[in-house]
C-alpha positions as CSV (number, residue, x, y, z in Angstrom):
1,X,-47.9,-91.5,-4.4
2,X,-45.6,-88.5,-4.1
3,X,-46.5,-85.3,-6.0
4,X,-44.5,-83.9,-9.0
5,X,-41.4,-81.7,-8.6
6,X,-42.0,-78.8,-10.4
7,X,-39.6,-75.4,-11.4
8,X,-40.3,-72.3,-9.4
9,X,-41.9,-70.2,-12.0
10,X,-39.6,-67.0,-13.3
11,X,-39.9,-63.8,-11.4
12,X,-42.8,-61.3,-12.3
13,X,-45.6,-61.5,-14.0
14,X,-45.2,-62.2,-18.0
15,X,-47.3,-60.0,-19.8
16,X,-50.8,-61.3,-20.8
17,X,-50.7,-60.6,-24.5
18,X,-47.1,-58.7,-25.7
19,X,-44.4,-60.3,-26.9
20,X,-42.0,-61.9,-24.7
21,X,-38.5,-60.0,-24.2
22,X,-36.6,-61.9,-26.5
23,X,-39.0,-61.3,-29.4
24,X,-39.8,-57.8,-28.8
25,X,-37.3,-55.0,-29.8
26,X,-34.4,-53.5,-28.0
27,X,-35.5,-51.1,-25.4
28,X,-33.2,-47.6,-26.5
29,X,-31.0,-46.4,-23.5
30,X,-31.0,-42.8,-23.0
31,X,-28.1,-41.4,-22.2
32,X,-28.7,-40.0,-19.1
33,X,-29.1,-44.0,-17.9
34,X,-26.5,-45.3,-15.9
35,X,-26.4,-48.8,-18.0
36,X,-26.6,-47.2,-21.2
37,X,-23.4,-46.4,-23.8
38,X,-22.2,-43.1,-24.2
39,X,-23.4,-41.1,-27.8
40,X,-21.3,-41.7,-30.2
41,X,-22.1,-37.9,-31.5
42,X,-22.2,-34.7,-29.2
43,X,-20.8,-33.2,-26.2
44,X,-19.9,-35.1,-23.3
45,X,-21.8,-34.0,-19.9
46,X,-20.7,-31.0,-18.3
47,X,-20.1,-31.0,-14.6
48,X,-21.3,-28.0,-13.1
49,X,-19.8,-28.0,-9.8
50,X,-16.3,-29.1,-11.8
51,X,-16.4,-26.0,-14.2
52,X,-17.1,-23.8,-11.0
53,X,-14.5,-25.3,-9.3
54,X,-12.1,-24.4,-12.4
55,X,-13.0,-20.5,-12.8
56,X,-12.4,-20.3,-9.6
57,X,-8.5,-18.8,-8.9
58,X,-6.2,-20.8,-6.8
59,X,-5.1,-18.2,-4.7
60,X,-8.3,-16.1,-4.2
61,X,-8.8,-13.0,-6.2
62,X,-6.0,-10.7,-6.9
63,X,-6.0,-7.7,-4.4
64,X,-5.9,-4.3,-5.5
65,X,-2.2,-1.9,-5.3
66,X,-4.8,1.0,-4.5
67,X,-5.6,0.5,-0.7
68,X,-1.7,0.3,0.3
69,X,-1.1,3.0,-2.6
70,X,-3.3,5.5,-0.7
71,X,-1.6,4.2,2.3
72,X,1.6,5.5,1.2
73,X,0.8,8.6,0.3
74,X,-1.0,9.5,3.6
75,X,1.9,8.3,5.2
76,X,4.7,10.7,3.0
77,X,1.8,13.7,3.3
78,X,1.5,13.5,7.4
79,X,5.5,13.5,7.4
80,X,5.9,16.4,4.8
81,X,3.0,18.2,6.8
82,X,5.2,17.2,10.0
83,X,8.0,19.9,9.2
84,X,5.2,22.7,10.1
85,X,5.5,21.5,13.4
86,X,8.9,20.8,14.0
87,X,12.1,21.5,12.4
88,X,15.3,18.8,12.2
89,X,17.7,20.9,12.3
90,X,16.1,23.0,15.2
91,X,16.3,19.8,17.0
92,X,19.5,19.1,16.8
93,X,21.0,21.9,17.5
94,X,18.5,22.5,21.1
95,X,18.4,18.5,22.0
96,X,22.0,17.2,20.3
97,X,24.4,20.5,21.6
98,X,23.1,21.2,24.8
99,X,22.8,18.5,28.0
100,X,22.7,15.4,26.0
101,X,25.5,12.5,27.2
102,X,27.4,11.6,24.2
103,X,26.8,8.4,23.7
104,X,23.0,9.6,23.0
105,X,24.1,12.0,21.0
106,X,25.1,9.7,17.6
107,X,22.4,7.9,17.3
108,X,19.5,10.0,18.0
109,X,21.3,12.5,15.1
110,X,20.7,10.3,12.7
111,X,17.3,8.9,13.9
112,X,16.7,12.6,13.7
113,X,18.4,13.3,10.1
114,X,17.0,9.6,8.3
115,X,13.2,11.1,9.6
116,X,13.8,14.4,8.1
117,X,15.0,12.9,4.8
118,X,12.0,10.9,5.0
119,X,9.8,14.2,5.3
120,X,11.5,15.6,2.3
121,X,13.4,18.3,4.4
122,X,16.1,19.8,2.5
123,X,19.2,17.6,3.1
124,X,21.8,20.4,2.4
125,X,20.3,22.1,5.7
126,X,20.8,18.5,7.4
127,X,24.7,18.5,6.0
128,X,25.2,22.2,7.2
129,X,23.5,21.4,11.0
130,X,25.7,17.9,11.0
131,X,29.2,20.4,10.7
132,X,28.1,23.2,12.5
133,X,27.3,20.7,15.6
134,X,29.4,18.0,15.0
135,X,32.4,19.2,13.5
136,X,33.9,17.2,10.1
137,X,34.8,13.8,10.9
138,X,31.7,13.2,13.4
139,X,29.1,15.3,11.3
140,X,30.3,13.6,8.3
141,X,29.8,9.5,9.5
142,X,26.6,10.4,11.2
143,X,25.5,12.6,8.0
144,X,26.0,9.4,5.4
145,X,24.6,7.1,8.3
146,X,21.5,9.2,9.0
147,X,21.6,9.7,4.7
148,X,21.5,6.4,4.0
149,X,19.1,5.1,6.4
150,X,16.4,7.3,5.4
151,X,16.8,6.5,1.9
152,X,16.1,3.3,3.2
153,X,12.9,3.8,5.1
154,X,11.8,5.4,1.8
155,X,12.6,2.7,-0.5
156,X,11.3,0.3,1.8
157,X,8.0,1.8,2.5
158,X,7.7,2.3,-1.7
159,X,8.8,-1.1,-3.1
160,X,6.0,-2.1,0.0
161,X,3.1,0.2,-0.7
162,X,3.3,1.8,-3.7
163,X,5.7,-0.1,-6.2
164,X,2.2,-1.8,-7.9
165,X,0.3,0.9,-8.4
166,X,2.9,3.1,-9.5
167,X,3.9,0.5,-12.2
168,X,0.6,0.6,-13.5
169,X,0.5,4.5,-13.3
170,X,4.3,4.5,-15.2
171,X,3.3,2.3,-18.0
172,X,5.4,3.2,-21.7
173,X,8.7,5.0,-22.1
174,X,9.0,6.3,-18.5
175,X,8.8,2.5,-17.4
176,X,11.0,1.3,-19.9
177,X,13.6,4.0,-19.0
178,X,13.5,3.3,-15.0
179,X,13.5,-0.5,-15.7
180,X,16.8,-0.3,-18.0
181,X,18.8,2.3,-15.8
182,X,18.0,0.6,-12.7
183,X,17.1,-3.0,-13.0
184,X,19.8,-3.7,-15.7
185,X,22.9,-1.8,-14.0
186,X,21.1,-1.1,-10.4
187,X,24.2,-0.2,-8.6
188,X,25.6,1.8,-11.0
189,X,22.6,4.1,-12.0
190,X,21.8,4.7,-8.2
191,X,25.8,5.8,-7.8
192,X,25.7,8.1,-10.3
193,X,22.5,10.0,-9.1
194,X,23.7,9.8,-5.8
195,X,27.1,11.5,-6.9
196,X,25.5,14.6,-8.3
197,X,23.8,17.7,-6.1
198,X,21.4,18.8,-8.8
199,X,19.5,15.7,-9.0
200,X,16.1,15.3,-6.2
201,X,17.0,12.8,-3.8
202,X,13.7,11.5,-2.9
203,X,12.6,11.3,-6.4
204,X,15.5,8.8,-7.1
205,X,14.7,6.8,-3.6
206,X,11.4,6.4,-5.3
207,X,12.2,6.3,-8.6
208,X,14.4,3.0,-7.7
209,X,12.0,1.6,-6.1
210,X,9.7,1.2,-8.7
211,X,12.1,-0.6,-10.4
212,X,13.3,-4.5,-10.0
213,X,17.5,-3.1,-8.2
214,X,17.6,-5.1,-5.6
215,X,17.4,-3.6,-1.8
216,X,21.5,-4.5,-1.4
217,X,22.7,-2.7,-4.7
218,X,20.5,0.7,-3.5
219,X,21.8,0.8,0.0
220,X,25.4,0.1,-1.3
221,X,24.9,2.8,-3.7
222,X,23.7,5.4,-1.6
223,X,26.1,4.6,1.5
224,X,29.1,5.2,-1.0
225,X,27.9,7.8,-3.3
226,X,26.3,10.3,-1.4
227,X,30.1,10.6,0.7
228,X,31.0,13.3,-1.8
229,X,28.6,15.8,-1.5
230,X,27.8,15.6,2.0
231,X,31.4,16.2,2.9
232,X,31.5,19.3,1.0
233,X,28.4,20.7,3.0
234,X,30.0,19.4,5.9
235,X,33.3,20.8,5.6
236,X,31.7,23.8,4.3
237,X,29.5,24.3,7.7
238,X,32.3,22.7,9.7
239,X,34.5,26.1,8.3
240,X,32.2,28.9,8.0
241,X,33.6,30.3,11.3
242,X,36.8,31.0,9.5
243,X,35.4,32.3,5.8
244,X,38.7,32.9,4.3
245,X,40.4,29.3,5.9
246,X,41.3,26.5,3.3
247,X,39.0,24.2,4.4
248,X,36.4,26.4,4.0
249,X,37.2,27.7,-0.1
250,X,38.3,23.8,-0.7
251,X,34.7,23.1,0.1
252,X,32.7,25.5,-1.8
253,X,34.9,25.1,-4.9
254,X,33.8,21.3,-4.7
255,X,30.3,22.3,-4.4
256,X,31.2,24.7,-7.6
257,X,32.3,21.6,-9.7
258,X,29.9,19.4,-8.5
259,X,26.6,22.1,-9.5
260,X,29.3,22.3,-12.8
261,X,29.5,18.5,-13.3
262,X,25.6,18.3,-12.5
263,X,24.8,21.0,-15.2
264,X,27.2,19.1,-18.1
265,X,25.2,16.0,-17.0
266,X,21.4,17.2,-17.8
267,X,22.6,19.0,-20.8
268,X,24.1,15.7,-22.4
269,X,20.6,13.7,-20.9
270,X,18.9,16.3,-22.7
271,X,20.6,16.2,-25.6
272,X,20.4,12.7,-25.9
273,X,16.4,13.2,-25.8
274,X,16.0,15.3,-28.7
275,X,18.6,13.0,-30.8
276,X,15.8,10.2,-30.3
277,X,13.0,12.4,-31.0
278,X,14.6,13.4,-34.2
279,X,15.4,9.9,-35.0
């Protein structure tokens, strides 16, 4: 006689004496279990490696303006310091006069003149050693050439290096003043500087360059407005052989109304400075 078919019996052990599942309670899911429901109440889980990942910046930490800063300023100190060694206009008038071919002779004048405006030599001595050398016309296109390409080497080398950390050094009215002459009306603010003898060239190279005028607007600028004052040292160099020529009063009664017109133009700045004080 076959035997009985029975079930398999369920898997585990029941317990002995407890309840069975159903009539027991429900067990209470933590919720740190991975079947249980989320709290109603509270703060959800916070991810650690997520919240790192957020504080961290996108692009790396921000580097600091005061490296290239210093940079900047060892580089303007070693070529002011250059001058005790060597003189521009000594150096034109032994290597530029004497044995050079003439197609050398452009060029390297204003390689020569852009690195002395560079090292802060005085650029009236530049204008007189461009006439006495070169005569009017020649002295006065390699003069503006060598002019304006050591403005730019100085512009370039502070909107590079220093433009940060002089913005944070320039903070308040001085700021607000460079930003509104030369950001707002670029071109026109570096013209006018450039047009009068009085004012420190390097200081407005620099001065611009902490500012937002664009590189085009500063070039343009200088190229066209510095034509009027070099041409009067120029001319005036170009004539001194002949004191009592034309050429040579035309020039230095220029130079009169320009130091004039330069005079009339910081007496109406200042004047304009008290009025807002007093106001």
């Amino acid at each position: 006689m076959p035997a009985p078919v029975t079930s398999p019996p369920p898997p585990g052990p029941a317990p002995a004496d407890g309840p069975t599942p159903a009539e027991g309670p429900t067990p209470v899911v933590g919720p740190g279990t991975a079947d249980g429901p989320a709290p109603e109440h509270g703060p959800a889980p916070v991810d650690a490696t997520a919240s790192v990942d957020a504080a961290a910046p996108a692009d790396g930490p921000a580097r600091s303006p005061w490296p290239r800063f210093a940079l900047l300023v060892a580089i303007l100190g070693a070529a002011a310091g250059s001058l005790l060694l060597w003189s521009p206009t000594a150096l034109l008038d032994g290597g530029l006069s004497h044995g050079m071919p003439w197609y050398w002779r452009g060029p390297l004048f204003a390689a020569v003149y852009a690195v002395g405006t560079v090292a802060f030599f005085p650029r009236p001595a530049l204008n007189a050693a461009a006439g006495l050398l070169l005569g009017l016309q020649e002295g006065l296109l390699l003069a503006v050439l060598g002019t304006t390409l050591g403005a730019a080497a100085a512009f370039g080398l502070a909107r590079a290096l220093g433009q940060d950390a002089l913005r944070r050094l320039l903070r308040g009215r001085v700021l607000v003043a460079l930003d509104r002459h030369f950001t707002d009306r670029g071109f026109r603010s570096v013209l006018l500087l450039r047009l009068f003898p009085g004012l420190p060239f390097q200081a407005a190279n620099y001065g611009a360059a902490v500012s937002g005028v664009r590189f085009g607007s500063f070039i343009g600028a200088t190229a066209l407005g510095v034509i009027p004052v070099t041409a009067v040292y120029v001319a005036a160099a170009a004539t001194a052989r002949e004191p009592g020529s034309a050429g040579f009063l035309l020039s230095f009664g220029a130079l009169a109304l320009l130091g004039l017109a330069t005079l009339v133009q910081v007496g109406r700045a200042a004047a304009r400075r008290r009025r807002a004080v007093t106001d």
